[in-house]
Biopython code that builds the backbone (N, CA, C, O; Angstrom):
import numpy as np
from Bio.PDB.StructureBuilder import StructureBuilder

atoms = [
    (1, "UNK", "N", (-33.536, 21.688, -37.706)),
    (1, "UNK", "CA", (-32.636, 20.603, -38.071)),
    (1, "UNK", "C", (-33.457, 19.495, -38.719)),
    (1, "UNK", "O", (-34.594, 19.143, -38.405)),
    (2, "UNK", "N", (-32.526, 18.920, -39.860)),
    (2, "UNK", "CA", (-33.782, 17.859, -40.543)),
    (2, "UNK", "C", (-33.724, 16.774, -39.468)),
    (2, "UNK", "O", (-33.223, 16.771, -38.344)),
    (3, "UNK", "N", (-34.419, 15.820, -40.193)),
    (3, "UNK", "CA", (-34.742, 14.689, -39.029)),
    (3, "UNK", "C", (-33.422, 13.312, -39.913)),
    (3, "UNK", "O", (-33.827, 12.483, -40.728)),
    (4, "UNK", "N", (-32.275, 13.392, -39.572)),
    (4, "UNK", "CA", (-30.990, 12.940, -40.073)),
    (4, "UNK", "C", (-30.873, 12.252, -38.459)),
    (4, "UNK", "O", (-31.116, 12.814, -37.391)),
    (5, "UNK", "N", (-30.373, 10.714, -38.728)),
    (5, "UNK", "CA", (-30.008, 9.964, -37.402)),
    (5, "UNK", "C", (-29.136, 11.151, -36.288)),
    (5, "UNK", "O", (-28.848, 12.296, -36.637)),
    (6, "UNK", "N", (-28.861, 10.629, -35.080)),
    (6, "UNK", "CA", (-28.083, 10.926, -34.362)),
    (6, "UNK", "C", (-27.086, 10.349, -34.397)),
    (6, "UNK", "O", (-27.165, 9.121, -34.427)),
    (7, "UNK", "N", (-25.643, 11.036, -34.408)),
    (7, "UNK", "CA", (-24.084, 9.997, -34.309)),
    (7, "UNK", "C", (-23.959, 10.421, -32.493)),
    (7, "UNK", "O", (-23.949, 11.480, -31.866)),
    (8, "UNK", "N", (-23.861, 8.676, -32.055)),
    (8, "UNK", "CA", (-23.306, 8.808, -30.767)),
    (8, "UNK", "C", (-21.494, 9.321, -31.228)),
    (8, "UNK", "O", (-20.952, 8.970, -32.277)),
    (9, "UNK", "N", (-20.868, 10.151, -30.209)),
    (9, "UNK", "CA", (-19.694, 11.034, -30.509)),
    (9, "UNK", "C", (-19.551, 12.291, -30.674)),
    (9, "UNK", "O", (-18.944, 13.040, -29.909)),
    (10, "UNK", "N", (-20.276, 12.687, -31.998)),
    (10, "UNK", "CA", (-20.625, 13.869, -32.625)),
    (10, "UNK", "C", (-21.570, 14.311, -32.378)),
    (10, "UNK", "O", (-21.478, 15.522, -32.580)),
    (11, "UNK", "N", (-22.688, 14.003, -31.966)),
    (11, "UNK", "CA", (-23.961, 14.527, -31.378)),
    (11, "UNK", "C", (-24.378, 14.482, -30.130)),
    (11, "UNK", "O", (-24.975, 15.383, -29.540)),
    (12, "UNK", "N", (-24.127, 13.628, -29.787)),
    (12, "UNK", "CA", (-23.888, 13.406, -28.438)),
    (12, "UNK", "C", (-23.154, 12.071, -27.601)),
    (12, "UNK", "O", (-22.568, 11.068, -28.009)),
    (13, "UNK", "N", (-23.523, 12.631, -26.105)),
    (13, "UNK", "CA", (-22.474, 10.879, -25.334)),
    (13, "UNK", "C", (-22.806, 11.125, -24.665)),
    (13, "UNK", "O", (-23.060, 12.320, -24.514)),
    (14, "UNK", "N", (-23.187, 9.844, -23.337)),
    (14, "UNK", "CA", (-23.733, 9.247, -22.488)),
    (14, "UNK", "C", (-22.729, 9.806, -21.503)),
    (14, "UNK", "O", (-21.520, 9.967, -21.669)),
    (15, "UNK", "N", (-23.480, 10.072, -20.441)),
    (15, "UNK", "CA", (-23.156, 10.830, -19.078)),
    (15, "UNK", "C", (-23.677, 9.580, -18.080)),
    (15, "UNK", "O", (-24.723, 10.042, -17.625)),
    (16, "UNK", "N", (-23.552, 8.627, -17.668)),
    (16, "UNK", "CA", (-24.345, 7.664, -17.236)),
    (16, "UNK", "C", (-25.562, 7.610, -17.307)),
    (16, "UNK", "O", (-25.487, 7.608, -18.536)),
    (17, "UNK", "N", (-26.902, 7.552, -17.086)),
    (17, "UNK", "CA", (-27.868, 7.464, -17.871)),
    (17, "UNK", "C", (-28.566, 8.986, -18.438)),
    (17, "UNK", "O", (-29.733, 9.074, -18.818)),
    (18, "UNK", "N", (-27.538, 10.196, -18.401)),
    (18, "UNK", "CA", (-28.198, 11.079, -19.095)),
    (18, "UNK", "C", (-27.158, 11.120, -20.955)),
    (18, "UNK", "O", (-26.058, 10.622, -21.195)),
    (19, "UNK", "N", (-27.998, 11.824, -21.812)),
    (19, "UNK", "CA", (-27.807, 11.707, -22.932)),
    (19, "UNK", "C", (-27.657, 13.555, -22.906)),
    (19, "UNK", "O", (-28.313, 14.527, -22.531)),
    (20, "UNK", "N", (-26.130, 13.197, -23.675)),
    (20, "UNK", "CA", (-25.576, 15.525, -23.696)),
    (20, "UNK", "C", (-25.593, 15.221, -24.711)),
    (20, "UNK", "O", (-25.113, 14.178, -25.156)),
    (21, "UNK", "N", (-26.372, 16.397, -25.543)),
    (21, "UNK", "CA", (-25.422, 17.052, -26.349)),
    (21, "UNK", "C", (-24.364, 17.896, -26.847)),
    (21, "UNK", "O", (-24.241, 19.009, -26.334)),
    (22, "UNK", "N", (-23.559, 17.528, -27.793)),
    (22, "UNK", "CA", (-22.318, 18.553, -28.127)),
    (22, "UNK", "C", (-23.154, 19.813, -28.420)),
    (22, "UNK", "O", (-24.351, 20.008, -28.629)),
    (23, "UNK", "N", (-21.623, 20.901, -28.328)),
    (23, "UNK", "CA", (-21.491, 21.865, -28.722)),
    (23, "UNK", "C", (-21.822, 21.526, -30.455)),
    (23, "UNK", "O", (-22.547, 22.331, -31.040)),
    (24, "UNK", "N", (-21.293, 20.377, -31.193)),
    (24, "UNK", "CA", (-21.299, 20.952, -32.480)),
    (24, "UNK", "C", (-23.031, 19.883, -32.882)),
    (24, "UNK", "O", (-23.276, 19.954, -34.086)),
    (25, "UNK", "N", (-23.619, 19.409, -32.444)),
    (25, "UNK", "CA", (-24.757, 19.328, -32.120)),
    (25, "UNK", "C", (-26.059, 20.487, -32.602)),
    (25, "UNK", "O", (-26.810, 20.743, -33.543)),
    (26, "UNK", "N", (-25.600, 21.058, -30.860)),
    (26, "UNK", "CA", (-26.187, 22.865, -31.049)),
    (26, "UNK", "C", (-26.081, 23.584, -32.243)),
    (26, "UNK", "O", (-27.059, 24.205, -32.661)),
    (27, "UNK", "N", (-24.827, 23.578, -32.954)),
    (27, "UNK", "CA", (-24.499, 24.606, -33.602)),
    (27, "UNK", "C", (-25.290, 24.498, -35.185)),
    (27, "UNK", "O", (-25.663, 25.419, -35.910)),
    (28, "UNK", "N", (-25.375, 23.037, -35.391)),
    (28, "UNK", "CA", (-26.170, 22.123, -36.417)),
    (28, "UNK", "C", (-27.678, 22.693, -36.255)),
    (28, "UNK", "O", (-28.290, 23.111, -37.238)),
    (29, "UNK", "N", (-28.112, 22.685, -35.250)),
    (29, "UNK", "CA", (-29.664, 22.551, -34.858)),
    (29, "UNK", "C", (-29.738, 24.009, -35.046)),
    (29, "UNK", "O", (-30.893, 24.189, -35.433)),
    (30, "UNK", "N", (-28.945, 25.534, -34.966)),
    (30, "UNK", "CA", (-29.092, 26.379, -34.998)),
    (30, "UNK", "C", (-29.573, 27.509, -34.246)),
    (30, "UNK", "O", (-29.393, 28.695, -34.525)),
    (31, "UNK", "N", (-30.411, 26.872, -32.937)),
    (31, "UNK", "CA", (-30.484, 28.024, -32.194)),
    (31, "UNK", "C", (-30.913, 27.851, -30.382)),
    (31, "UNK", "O", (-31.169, 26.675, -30.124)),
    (32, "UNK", "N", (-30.988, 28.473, -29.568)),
    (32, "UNK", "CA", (-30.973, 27.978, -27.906)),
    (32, "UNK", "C", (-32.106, 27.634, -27.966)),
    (32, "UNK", "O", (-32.860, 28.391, -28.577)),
    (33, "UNK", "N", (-32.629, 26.487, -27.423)),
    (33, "UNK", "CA", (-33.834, 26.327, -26.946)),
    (33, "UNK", "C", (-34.163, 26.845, -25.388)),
    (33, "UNK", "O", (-35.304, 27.035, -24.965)),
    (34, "UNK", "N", (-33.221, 26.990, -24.803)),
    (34, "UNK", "CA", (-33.259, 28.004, -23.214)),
    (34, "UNK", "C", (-33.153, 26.880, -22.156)),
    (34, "UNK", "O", (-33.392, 27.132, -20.976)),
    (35, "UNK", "N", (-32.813, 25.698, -22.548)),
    (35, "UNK", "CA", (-32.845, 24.181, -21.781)),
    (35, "UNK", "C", (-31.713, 24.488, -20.425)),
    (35, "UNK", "O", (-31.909, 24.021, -19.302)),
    (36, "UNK", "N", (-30.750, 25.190, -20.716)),
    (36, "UNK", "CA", (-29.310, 25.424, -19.935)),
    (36, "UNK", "C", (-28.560, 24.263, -20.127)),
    (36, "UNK", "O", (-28.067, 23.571, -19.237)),
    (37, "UNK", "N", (-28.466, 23.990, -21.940)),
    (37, "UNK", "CA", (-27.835, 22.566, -21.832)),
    (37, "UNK", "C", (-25.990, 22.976, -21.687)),
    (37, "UNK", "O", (-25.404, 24.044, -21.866)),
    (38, "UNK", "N", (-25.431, 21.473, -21.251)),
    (38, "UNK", "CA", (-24.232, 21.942, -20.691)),
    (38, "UNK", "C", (-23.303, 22.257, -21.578)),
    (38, "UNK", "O", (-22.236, 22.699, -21.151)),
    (39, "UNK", "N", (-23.568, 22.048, -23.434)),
    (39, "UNK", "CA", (-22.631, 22.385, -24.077)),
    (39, "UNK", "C", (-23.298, 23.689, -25.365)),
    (39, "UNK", "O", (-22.927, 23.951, -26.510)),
    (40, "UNK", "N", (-24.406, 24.259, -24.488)),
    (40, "UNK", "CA", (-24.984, 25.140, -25.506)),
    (40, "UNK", "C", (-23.809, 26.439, -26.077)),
    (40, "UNK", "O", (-23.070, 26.903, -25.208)),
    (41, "UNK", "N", (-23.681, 26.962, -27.463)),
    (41, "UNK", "CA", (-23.073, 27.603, -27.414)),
    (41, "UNK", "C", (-22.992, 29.291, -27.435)),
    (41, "UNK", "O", (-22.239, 30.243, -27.636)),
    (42, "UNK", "N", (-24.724, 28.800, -26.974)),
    (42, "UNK", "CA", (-25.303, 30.361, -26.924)),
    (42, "UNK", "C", (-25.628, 30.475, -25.540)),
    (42, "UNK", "O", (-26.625, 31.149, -25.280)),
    (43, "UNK", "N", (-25.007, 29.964, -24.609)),
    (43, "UNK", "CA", (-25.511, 30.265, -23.213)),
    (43, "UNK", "C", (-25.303, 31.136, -22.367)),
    (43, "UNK", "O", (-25.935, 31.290, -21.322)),
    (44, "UNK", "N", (-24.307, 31.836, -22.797)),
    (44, "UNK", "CA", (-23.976, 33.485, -22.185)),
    (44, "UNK", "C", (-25.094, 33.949, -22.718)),
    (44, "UNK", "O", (-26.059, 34.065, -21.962)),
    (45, "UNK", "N", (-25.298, 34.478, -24.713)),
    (45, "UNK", "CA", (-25.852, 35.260, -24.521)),
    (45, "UNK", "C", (-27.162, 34.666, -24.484)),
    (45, "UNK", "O", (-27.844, 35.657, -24.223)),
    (46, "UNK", "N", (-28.191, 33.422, -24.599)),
    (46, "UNK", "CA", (-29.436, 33.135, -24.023)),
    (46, "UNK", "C", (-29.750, 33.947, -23.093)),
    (46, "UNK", "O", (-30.723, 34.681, -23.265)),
    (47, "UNK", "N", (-28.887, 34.015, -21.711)),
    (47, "UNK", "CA", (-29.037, 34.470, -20.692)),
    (47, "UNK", "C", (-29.400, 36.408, -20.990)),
    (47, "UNK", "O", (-30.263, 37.030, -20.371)),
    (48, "UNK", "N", (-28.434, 37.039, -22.122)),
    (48, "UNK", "CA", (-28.164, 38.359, -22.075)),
    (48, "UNK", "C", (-29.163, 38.610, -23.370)),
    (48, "UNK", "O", (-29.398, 39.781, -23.667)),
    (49, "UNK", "N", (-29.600, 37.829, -23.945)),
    (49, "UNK", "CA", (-30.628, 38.481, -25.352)),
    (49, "UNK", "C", (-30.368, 38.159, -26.700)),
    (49, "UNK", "O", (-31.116, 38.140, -27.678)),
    (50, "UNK", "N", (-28.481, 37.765, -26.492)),
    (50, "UNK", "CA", (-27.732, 38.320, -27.775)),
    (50, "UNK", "C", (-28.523, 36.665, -28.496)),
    (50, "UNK", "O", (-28.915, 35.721, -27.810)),
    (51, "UNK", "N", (-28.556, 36.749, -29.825)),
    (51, "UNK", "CA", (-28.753, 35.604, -30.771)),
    (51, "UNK", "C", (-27.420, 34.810, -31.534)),
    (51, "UNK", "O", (-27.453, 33.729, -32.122)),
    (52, "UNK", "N", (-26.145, 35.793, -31.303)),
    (52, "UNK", "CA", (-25.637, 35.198, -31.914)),
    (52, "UNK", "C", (-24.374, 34.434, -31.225)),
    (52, "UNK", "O", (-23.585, 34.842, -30.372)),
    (53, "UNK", "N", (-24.469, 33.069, -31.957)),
    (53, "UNK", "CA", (-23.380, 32.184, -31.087)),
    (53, "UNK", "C", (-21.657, 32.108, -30.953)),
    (53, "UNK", "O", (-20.933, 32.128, -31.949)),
    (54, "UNK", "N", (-21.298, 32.045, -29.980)),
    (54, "UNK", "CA", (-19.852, 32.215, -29.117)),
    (54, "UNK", "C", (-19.904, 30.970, -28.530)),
    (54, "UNK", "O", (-20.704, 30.593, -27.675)),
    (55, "UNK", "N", (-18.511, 30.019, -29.318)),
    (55, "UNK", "CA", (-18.560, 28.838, -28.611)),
    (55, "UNK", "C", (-17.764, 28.988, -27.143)),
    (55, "UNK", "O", (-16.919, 29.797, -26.761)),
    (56, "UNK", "N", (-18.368, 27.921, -26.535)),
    (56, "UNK", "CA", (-18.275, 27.850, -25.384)),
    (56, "UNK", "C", (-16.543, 27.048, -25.064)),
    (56, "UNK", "O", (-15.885, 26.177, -25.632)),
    (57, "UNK", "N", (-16.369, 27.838, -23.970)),
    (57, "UNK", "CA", (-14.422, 26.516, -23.467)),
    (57, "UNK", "C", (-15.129, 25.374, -22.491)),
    (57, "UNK", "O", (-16.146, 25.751, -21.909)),
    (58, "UNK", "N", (-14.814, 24.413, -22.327)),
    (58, "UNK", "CA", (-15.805, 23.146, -21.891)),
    (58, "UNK", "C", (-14.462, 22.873, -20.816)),
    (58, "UNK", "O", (-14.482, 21.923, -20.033)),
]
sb = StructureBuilder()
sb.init_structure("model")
sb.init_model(0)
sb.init_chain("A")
sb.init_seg("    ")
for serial, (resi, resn, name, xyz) in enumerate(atoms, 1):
    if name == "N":
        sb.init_residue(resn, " ", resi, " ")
    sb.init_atom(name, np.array(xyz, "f"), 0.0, 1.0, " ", f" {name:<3s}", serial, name[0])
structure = sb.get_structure()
């Protein structure tokens, strides 16, 4: 992902002092980093191998 600001909303939002990112975030940046973040949209298959992304129901 280039180095383009962050939009609080679209990239992410404040959880009280933790900082999530979206699902459409992830999908921008292109691939799991294996973090178990809560809106990854590769987190089934992270877990199973697969590479390719299945958004997640939140």
């Amino acid at each position: 992902m280039s180095e383009e600001m962050l939009v609080e909303g679209r990239d992410y939002y404040m959880d009280g002092p933790y900082l999530v990112f979206t699902a459409e975030y992830h999908l921008r940046r292109g691939y799991c980093c294996g973090s178990g973040c809560r809106h990854c949209p590769w987190r089934d298959e992270a877990q199973s191998g697969s590479a390719a992304p299945q958004p997640q129901k939140d």
